[in-house]
C-alpha positions in Angstrom: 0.0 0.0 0.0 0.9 3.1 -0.9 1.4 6.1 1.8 0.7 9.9 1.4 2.3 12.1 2.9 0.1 14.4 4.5 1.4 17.5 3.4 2.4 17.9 -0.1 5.5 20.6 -0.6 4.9 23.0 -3.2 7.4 25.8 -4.0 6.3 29.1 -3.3 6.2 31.5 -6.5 5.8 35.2 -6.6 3.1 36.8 -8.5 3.8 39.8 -10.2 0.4 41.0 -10.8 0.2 42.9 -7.4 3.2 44.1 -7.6 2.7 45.9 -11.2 -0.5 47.3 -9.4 1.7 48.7 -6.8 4.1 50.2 -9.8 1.2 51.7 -11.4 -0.5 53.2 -8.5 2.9 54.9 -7.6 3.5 56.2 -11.0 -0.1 57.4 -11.2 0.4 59.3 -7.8 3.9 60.7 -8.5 2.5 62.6 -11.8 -0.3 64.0 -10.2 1.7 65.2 -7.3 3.9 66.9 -9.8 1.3 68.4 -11.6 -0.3 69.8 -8.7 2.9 71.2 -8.1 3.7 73.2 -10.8 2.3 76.3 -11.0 0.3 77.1 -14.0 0.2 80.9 -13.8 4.3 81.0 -13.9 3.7 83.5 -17.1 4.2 86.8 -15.4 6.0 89.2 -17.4 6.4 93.0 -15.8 9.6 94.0 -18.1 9.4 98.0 -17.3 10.9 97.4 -14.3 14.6 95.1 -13.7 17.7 95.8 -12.8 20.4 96.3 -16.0 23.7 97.0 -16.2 24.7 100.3 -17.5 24.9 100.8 -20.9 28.7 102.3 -22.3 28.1 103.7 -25.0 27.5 107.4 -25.2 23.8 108.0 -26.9 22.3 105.2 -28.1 20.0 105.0 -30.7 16.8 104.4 -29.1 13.5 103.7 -30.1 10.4 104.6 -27.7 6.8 103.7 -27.7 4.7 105.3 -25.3 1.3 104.2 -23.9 -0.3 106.2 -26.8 1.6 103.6 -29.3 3.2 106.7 -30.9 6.9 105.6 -31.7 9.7 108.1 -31.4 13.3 107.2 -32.6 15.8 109.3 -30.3 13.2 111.9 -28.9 11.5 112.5 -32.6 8.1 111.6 -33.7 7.7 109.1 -36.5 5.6 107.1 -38.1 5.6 103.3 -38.6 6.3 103.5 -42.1 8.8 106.2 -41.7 10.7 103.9 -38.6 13.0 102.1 -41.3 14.3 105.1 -43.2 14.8 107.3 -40.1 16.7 103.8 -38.3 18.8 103.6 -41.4 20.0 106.8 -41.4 21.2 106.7 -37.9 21.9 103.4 -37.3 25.7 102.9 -36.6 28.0 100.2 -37.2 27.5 98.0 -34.4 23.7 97.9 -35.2 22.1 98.5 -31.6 19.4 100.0 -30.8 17.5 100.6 -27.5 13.9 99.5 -27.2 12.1 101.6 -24.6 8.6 100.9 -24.6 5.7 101.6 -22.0 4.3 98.8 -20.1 0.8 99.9 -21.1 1.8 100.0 -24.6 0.7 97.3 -27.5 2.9 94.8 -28.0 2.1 94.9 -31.2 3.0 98.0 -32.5 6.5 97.3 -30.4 7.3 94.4 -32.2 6.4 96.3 -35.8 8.6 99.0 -34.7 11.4 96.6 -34.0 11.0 94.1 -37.1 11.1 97.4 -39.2 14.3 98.7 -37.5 15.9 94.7 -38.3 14.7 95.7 -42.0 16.9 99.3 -42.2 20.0 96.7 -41.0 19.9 96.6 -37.0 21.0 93.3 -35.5 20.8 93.6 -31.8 18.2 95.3 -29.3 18.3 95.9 -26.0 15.4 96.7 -23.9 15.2 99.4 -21.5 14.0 98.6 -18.1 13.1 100.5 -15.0 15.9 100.0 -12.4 14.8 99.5 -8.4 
């Protein structure tokens, strides 16, 4: 006759199923907590006001928009069509100019101003902020 044991040994196995739960819940948990983090409203631009360094050269050729959106190249009154003659007279060899615009001025009439100053030839502007 043949005996049984009574208790049959089985190897133990581990199941990976719970633990790719586990790896999914803390993946899940770890992007939300970041996205609760970051901060959604971090586009906050105020650029009158900065500190800069000082500028070395002696006048500048600067053009101004105030919060009428009339543009003025060094202290005289122009017009937008009239920005990239006036520029290209003036404009000297290094090809900066100053951008100082009026935080309740368009943007838009800012950036025309500018792209027509890049047509009379200048290459690099610099914008004027308020120091604290």
């Amino acid at each position: 006759m043949k005996l049984r044991r009574a208790r049959t040994s089985r190897r133990g196995r581990i199941e990976i199923i719970p633990m790719i739960d586990v790896m999914f819940f803390l993946l899940a948990t770890f992007m939300l907590t970041t996205l609760a983090m970051q901060r959604l409203d971090a586009v906050h631009i105020d650029l009158p006001r900065g500190e800069a360094q000082p500028m070395q050269m002696d006048r500048p050729l600067t053009i101004s928009v105030n919060r009428a959106n009339h543009i003025f190249v060094n202290q005289q009154p122009v017009r937008l069509d009239e920005v990239r003659a006036v520029v290209a007279n003036l404009l000297r060899k290094d090809g900066r100019i100053v951008v100082a615009a009026d935080d309740g001025a368009s943007h838009g009439v800012v950036v025309e101003a500018i792209l027509e100053a890049r047509k009379a030839g200048a290459e690099h502007f610099l914008v004027a902020v308020h120091r604290e």
